[in-house]
DRENDOKE-334532 format. One record per residue: x, y, z of N, C-alpha, C in turn. Coordinates in steps of 0.1 Angstrom, whole numbers, padded with zeros to 4 digits, always signed. Layout:
N
XYZXYZXYZ/...
This chain:
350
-0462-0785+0445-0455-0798+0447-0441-0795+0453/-0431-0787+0448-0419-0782+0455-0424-0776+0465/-0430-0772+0470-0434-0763+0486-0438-0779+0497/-0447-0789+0490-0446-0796+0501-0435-0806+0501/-0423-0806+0490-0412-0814+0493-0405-0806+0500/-0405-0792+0500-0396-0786+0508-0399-0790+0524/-0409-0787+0526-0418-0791+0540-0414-0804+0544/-0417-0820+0535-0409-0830+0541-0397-0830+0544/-0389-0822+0534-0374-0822+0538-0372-0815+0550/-0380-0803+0558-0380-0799+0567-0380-0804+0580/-0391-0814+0576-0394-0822+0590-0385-0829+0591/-0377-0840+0579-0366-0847+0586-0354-0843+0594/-0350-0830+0587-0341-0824+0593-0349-0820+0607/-0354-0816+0609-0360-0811+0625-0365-0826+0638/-0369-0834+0626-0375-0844+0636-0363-0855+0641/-0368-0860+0652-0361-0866+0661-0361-0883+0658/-0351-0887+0658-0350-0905+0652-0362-0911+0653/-0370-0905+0666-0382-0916+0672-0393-0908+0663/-0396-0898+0665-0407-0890+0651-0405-0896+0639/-0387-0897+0635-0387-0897+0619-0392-0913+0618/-0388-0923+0626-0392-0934+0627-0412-0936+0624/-0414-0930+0633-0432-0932+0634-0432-0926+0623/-0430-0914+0616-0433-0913+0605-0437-0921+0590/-0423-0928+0593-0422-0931+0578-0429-0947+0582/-0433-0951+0591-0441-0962+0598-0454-0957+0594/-0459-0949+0596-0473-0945+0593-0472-0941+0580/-0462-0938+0572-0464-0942+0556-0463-0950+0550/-0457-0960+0554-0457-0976+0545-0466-0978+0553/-0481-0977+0565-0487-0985+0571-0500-0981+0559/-0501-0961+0556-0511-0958+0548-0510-0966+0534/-0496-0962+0530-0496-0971+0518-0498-0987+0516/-0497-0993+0530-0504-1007+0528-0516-1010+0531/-0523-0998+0532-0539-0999+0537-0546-1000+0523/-0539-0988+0515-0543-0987+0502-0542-0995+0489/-0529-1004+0495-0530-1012+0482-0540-1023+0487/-0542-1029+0501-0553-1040+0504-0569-1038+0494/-0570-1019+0504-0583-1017+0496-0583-1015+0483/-0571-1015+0475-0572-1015+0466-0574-1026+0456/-0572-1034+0460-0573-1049+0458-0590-1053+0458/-0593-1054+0473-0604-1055+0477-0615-1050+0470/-0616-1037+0462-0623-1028+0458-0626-1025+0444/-0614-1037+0438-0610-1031+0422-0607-1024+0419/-0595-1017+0426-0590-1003+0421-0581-1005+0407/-0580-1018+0410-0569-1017+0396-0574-1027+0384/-0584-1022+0374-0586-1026+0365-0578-1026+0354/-0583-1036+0347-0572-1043+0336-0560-1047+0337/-0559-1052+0348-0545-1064+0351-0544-1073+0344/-0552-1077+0335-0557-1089+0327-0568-1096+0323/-0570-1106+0309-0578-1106+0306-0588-1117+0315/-0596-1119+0315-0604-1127+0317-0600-1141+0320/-0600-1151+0329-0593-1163+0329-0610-1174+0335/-0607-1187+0333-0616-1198+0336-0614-1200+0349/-0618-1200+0358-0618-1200+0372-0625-1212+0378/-0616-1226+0378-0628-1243+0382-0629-1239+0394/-0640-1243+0402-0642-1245+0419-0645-1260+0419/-0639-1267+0423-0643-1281+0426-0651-1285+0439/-0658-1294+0438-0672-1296+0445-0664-1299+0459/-0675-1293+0470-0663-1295+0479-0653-1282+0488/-0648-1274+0480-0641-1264+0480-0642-1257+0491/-0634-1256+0500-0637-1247+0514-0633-1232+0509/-0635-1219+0518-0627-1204+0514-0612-1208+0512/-0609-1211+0522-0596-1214+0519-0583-1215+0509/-0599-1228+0501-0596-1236+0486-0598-1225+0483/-0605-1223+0476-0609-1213+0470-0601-1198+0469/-0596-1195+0476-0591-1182+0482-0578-1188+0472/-0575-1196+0478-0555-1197+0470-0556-1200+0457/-0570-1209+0452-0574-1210+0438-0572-1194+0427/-0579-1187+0434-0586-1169+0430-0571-1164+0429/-0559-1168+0441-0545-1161+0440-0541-1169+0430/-0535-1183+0430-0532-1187+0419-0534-1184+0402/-0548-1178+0404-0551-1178+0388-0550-1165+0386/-0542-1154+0394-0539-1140+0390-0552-1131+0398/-0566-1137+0403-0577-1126+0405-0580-1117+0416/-0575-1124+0427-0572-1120+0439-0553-1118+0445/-0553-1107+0446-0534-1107+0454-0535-1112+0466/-0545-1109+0479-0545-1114+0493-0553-1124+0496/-0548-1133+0494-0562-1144+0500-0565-1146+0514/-0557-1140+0520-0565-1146+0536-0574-1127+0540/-0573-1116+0529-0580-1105+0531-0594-1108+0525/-0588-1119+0511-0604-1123+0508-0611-1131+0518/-0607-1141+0524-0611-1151+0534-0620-1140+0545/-0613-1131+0551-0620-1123+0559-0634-1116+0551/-0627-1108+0540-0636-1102+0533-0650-1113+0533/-0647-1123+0526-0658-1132+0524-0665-1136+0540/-0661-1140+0549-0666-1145+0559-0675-1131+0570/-0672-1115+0567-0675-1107+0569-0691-1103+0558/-0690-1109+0550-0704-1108+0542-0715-1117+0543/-0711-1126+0548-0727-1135+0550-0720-1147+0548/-0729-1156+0548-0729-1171+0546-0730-1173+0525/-0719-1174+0526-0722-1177+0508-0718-1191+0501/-0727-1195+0494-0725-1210+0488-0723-1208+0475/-0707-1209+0471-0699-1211+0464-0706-1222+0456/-0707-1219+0441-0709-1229+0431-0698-1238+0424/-0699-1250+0422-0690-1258+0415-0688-1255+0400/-0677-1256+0395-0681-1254+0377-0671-1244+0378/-0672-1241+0362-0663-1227+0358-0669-1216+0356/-0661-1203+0363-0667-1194+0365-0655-1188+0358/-0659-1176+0345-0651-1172+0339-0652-1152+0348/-0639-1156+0351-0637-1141+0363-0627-1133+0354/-0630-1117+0361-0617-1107+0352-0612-1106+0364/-0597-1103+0363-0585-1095+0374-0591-1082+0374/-0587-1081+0382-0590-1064+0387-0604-1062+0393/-0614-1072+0394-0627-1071+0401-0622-1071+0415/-0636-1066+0420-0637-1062+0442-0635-1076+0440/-0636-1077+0457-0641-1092+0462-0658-1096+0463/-0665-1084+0461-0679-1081+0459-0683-1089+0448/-0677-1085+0438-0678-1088+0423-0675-1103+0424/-0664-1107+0428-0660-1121+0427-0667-1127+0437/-0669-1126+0443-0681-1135+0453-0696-1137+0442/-0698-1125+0441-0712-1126+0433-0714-1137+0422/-0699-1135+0412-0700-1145+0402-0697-1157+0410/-0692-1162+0419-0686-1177+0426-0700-1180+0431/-0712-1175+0434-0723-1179+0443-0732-1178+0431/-0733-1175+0421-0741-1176+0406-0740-1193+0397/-0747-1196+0394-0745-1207+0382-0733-1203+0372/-0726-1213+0375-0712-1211+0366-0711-1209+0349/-0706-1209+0346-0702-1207+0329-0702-1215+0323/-0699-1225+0333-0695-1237+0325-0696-1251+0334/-0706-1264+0334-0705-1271+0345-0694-1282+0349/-0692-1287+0360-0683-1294+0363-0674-1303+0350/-0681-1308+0346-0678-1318+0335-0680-1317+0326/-0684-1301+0318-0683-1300+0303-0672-1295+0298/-0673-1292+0289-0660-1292+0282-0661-1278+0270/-0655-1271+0267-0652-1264+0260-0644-1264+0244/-0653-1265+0233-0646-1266+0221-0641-1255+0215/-0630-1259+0213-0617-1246+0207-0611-1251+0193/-0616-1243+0185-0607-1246+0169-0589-1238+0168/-0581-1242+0168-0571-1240+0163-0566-1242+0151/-0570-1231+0139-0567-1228+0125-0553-1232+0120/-0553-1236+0114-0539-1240+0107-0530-1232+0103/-0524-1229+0105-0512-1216+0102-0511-1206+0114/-0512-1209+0126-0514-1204+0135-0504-1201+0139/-0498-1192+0144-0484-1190+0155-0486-1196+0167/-0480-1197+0179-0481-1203+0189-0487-1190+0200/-0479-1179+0199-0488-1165+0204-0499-1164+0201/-0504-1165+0184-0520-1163+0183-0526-1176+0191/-0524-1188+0192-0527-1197+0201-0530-1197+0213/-0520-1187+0221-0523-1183+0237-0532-1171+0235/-0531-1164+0232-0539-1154+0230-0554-1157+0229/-0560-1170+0220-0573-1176+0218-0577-1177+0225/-0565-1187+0236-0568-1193+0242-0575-1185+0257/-0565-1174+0259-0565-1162+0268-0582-1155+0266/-0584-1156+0257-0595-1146+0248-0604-1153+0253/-0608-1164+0255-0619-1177+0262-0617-1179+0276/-0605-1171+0283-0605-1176+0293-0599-1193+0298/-0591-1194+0296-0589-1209+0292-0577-1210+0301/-0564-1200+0298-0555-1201+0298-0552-1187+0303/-0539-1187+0313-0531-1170+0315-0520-1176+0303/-0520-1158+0292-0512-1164+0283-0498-1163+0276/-0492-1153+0294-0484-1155+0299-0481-1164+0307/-0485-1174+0313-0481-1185+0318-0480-1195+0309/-0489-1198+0298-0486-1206+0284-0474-1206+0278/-0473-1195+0273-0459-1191+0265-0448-1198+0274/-0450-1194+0284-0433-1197+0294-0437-1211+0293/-0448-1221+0296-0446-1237+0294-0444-1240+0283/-0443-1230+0273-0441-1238+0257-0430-1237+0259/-0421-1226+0261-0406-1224+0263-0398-1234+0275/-0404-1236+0285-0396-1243+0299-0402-1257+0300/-0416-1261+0301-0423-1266+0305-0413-1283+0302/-0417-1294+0309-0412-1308+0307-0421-1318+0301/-0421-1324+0288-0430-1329+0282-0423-1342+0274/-0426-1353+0276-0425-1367+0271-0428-1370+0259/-0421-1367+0246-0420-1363+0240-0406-1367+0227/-0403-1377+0224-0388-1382+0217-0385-1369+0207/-0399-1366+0198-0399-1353+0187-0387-1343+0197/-0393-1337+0211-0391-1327+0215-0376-1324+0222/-0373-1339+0224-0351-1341+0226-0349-1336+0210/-0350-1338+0202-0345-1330+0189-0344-1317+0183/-0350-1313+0191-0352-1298+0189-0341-1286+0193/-0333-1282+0185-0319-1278+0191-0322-1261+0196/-0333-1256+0191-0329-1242+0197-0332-1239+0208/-0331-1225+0212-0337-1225+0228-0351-1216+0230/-0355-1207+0220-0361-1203+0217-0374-1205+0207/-0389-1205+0208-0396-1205+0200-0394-1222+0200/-0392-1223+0210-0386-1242+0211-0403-1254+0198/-0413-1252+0206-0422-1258+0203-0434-1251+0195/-0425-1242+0186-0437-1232+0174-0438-1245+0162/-0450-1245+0157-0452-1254+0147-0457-1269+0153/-0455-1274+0165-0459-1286+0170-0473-1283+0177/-0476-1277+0178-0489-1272+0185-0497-1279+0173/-0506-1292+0175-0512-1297+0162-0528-1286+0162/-0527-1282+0146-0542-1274+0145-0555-1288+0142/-0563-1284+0153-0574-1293+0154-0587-1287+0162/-0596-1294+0161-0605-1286+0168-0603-1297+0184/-0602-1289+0195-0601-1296+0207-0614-1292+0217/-0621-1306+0224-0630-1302+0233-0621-1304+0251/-0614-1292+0254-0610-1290+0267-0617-1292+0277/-0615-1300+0289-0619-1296+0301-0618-1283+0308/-0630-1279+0316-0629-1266+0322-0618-1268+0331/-0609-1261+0336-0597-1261+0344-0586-1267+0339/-0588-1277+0329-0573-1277+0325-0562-1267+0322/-0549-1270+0329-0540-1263+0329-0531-1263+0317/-0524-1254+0315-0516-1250+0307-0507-1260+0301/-0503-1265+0305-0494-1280+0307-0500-1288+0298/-0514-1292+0310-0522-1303+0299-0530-1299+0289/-0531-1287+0280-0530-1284+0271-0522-1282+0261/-0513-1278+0263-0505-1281+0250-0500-1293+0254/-0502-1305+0261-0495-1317+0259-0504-1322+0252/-0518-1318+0248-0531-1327+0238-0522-1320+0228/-0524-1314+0224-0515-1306+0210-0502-1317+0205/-0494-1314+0215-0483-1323+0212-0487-1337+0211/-0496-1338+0221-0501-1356+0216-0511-1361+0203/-0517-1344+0197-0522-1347+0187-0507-1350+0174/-0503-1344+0176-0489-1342+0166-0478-1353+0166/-0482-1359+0177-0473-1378+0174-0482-1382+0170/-0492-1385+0169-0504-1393+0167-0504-1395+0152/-0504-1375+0147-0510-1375+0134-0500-1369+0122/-0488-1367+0130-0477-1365+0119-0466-1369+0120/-0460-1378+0133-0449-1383+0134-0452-1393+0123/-0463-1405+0127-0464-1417+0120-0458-1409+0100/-0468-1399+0098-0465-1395+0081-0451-1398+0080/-0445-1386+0090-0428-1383+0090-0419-1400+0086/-0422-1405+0092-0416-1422+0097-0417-1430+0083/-0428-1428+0081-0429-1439+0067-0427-1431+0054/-0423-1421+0052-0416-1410+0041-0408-1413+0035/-0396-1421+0048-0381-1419+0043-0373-1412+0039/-0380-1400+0038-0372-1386+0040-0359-1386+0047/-0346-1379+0038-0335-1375+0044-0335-1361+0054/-0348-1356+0053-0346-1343+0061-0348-1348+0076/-0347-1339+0088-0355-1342+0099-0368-1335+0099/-0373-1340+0114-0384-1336+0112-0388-1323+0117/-0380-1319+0125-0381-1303+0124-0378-1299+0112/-0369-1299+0103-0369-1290+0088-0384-1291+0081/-0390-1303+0081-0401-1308+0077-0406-1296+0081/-0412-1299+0094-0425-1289+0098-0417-1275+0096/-0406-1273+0095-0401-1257+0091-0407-1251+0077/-0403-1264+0068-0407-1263+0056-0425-1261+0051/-0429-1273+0062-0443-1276+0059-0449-1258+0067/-0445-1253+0078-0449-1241+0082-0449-1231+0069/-0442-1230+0062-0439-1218+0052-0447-1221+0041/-0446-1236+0034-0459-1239+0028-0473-1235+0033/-0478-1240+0047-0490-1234+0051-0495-1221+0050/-0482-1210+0053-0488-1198+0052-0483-1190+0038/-0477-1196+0030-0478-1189+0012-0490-1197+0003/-0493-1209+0006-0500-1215-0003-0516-1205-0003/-0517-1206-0010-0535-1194-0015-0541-1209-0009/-0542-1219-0013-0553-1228-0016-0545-1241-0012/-0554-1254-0011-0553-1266-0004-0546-1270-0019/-0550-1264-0031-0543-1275-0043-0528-1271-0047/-0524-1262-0046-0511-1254-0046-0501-1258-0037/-0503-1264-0025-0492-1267-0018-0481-1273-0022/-0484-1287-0029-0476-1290-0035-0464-1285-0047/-0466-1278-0052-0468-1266-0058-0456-1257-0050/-0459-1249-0040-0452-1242-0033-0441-1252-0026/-0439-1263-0026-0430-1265-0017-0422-1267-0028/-0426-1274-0040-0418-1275-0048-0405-1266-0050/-0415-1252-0049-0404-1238-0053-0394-1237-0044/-0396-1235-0030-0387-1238-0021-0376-1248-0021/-0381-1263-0022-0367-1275-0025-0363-1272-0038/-0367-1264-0049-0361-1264-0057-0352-1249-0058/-0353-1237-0052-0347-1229-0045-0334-1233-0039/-0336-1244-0027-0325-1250-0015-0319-1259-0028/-0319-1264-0037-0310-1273-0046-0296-1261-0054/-0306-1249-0057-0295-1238-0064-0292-1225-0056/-0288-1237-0041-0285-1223-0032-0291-1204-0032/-0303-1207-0033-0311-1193-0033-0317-1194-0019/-0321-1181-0019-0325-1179-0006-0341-1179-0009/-0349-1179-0002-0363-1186-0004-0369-1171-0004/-0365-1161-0001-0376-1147+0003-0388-1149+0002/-0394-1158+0015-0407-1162+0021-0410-1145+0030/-0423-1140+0022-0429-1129+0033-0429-1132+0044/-0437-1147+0045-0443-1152+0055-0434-1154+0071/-0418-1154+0069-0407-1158+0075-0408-1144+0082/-0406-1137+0074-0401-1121+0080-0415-1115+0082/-0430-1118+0086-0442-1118+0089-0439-1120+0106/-0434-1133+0110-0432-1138+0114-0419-1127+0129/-0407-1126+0121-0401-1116+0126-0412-1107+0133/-0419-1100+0126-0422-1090+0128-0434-1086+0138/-0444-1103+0136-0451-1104+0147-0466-1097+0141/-0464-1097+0126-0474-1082+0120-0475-1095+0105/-0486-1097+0099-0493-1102+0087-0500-1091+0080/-0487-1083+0077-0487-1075+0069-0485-1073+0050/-0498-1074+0044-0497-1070+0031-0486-1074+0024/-0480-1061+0024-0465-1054+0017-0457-1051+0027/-0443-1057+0023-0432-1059+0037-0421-1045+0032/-0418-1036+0039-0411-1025+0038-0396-1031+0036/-0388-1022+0027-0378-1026+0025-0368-1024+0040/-0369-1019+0049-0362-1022+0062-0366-1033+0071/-0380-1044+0062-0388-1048+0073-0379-1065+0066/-0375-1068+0057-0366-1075+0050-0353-1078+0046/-0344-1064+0055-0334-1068+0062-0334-1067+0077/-0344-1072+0082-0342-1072+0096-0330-1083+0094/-0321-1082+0107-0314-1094+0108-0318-1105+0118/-0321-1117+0117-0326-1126+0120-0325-1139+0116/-0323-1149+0125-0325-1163+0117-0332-1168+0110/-0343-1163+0112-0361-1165+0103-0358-1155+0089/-0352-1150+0088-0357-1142+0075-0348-1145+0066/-0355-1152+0058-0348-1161+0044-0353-1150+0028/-0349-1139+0038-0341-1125+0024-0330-1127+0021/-0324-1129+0035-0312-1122+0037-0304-1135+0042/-0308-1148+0045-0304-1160+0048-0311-1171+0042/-0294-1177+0036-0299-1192+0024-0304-1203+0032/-0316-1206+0023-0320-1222+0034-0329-1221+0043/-0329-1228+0048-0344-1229+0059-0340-1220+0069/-0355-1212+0075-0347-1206+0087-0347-1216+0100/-0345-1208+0113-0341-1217+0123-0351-1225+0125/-0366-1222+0123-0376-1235+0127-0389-1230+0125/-0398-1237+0125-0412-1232+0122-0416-1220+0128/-0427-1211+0115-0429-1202+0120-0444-1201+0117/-0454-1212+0123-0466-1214+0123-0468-1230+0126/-0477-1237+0130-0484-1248+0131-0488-1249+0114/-0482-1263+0113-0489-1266+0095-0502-1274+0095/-0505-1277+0088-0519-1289+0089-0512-1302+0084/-0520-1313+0083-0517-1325+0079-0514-1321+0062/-0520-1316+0053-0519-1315+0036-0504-1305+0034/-0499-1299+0043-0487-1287+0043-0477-1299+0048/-0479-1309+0056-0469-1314+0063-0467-1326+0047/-0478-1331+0040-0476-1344+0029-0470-1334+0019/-0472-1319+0017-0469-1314+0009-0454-1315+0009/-0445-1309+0021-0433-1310+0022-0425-1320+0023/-0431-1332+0024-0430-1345+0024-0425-1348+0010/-0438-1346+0002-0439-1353-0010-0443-1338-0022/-0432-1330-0025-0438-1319-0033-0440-1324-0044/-0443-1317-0053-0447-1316-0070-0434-1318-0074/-0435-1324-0085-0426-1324-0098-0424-1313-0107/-0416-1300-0101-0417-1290-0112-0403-1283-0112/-0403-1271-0125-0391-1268-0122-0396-1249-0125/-0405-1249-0110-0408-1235-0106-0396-1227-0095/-0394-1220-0099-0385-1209-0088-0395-1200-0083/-0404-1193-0089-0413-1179-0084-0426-1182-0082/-0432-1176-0073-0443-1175-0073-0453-1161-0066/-0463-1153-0074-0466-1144-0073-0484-1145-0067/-0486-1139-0058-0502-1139-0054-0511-1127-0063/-0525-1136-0061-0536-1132-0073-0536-1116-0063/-0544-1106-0066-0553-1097-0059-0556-1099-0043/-0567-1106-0053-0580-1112-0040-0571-1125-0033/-0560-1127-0035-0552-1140-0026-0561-1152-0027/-0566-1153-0043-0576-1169-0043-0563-1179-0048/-0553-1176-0060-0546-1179-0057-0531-1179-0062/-0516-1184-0064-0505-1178-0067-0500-1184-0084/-0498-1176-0091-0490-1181-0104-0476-1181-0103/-0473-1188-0108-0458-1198-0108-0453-1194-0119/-0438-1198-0116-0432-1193-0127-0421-1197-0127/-0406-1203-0140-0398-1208-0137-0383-1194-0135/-0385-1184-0146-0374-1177-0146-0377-1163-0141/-0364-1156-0134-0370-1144-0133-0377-1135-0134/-0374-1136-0153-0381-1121-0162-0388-1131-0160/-0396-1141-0163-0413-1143-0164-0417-1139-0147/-0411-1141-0138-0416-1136-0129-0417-1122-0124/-0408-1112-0134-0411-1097-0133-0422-1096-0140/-0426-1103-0154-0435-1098-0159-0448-1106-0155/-0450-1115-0148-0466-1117-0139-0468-1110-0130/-0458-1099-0122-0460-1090-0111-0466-1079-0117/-0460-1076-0131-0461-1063-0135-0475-1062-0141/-0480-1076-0143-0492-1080-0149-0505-1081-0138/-0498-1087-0129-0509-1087-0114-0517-1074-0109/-0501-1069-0113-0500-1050-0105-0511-1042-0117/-0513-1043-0123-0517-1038-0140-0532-1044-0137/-0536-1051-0128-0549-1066-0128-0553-1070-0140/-0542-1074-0148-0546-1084-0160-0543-1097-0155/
């Protein structure tokens, strides 16, 4: 490797403006031969996952070609255009065709001229579980092909959506975590990014502004779903919620800090077990170890029963609460020592 940089460095020094010129001409021309064919060829697998690919009835190369760049599968669309028109006469199918990045143009022609994955007008059903982050969301979504989920994330963050909930929202980050309503949704093939989480968000006026409105609640409704998010993901069971939120507002009345796993879970990006004692001072707005009171904003999508919960908790006068084994479900507790000694008792499996 040093003997042929010695040798380049030779030739510059020796060669003449017009040599050194053609030279380094005929190396960005080889190196842009190679990235074409490399393109063309699939040299570069796993660029990404898998994405929903609509062809609409109709569709010339053209369409098609900027469609294929658009959605990440193809980099050169007028090399595909040639590519394609150099292979034969091929009739492009309408529907969704679920393509990977990094395929030839071989590959992608084959699946565009096959019966699609999915036809013009069906639709695809996607459950979104309740306690869901907004990343495990794009991810799902990414995972079906549905969505690039890097381009999701940035519309949750930038995107412009009609919306009065979403003028209230003060932070700038993680802007729209917890408004993503959990539901089961039947998508259109090709819907965009956009108009997917705007059904989410339009599930979420629909089905928990109205709750929020007739509550009367002094909180807003971001603390709400802040609150209602941390219920969703400590509560063991649908009967407990109330229950859990209790411990929380009754926490925020004697200035304690809430030490929700679930918050610094969240930090961490990991739904991990047992949280390490460096993993609970992280510093962060979310992590209510180390900060009194709600953190900055939800850190999950709640369901409707987490959102009445926070709403409307129990009548108790619980501060702790400890999870079973098997996580069926959490024992409560009002003072500390009884709450050392149900840990010590959990830990013990009595």
């Amino acid at each position: 490797m040093k003997r042929i940089f010695e040798r380049v460095l030779d030739f510059i020094r020796q060669a003449s403006p017009v040599k050194l010129v053609a030279g380094l001409l005929a190396v960005a021309i080889l190196l842009w031969c190679i990235f074409l064919f490399g393109d063309m060829f699939g040299m570069y697998p796993g660029r990404g996952s898998e994405v929903m690919v609509k062809i609409p009835g109709g569709s010339t190369v053209a369409d098609i070609s900027k469609i294929l760049t658009d959605e990440g599968v193809v980099r050169h669309p007028v090399l595909f255009r040639i590519y394609e028109k150099l292979s034969g006469d091929n009739v492009f199918q309408q529907g969704g065709h679920l393509l990977g990045r990094g395929q030839s143009y071989g590959n992608i022609i084959d699946k565009l001229t096959s019966t699609p994955e999915v036809g013009v007008y069906e639709t695809v059903s996607v459950l979104i579980p309740e306690g869901y982050e907004a990343r495990m969301i794009a991810a799902k979504l990414a995972e079906m092909g549905l969505v690039d989920e890097k381009r999701f994330m940035d519309e949750l963050e930038n995107g412009q959506f009609d919306f009065d909930f979403i003028d209230l929202i003060r932070r700038k980050e993680n802007r729209l975590e917890g408004y993503l309503f959990p539901a089961t949704y039947e998508l259109l093939v090709g819907e965009s990014e956009h108009d997917i989480i705007n059904r989410m968000l339009t599930a979420f006026q629909q089905r928990i502004v109205p709750m929020y409105e007739q509550s009367g609640t002094s909180y807003t409704l971001d603390e709400i779903v802040t609150m209602a998010s941390i219920v969703e993901r400590e509560a063991a069971n649908d009967t407990e919620r109330g229950k859990v939120a209790s411990v929380f507002y009754n926490r925020l009345k004697k200035d304690m800090a809430f030490g929700s796993c679930a918050t610094v879970q969240y930090i961490i990006k990991e739904r991990k077990d047992v949280l390490s004692n460096s993993d609970i001072k992280i510093k962060s707005e979310y992590n209510t170890y180390i900060n009194k009171g709600l953190p900055v904003g939800p850190i999950a999508s709640p369901g409707e029963n987490s959102v009445k919960a926070a709403l409307y908790p129990e009548n108790t006068d619980y501060l702790y609460f400890a999870a079973k084994a098997d996580g069926s479900e959490n024992v409560f507790t009002r003072t500390g020592e009884e709450h050392l000694q149900t840990v010590r008792q959990l830990q013990n499996g009595s």
